[in-house]
C-alpha positions in Angstrom: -57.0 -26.6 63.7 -58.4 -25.3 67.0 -56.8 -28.8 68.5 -53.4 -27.5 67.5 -53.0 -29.9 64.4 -52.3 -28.8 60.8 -54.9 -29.2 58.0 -53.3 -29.6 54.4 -55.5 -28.7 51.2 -54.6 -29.3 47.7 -57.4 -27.0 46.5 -57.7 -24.8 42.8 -60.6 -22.7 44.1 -59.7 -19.2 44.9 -61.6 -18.6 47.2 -60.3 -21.2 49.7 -56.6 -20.5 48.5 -57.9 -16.5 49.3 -58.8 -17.5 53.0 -55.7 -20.0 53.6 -52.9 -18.9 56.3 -50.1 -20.5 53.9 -49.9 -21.1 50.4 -47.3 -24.0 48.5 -47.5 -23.2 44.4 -46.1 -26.4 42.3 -45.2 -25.4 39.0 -44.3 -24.0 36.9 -47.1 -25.8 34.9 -49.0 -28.9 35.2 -47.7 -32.5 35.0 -44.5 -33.1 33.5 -44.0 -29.3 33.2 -44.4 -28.7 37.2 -43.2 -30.4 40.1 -41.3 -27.4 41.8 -42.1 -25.7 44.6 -42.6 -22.0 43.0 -44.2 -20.1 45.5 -44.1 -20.0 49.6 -46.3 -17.5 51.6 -49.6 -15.6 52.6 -52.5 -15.1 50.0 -51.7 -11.7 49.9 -47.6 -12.2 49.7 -48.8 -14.3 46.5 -51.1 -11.6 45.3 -48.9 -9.0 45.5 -46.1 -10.6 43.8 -48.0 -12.1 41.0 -45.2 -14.5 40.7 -46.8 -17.5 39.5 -50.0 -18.2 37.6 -51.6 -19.1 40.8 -50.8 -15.8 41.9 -52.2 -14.4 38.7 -55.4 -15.6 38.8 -55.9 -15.2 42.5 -55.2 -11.5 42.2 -57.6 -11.1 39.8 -60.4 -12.8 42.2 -59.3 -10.6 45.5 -58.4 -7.4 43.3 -60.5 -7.6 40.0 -59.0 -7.6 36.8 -56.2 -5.4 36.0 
């Protein structure tokens, strides 16, 4: 990163999604159910919308539960 080149995670743990500059969410679900590209943005664009399950559960992790 401090080179100027990208780094790409496919990561599930929230907090490493929680510190991540850009988010891609696949979904809608898993395997044959998901494939899309359902979600674009910041953490906290995707914690504020609580568009996707992703976003969901990583709200609950930065914010608490509801």
């Amino acid at each position: 990163v401090e080179g100027g080149k990208s780094v790409i995670v496919i990561e599930h743990h929230q907090a490493v999604m929680a510190h991540a500059d850009w988010i891609i969410d696949l979904g809608p679900g898993a395997g044959h159910e998901g494939g899309m590209v359902v979600f674009e943005g910041t953490p906290a664009e995707l914690v504020a919308s609580r568009s996707t399950l992703t976003g969901e559960h990583l709200a609950e992790f930065v914010e608490g539960p509801r």
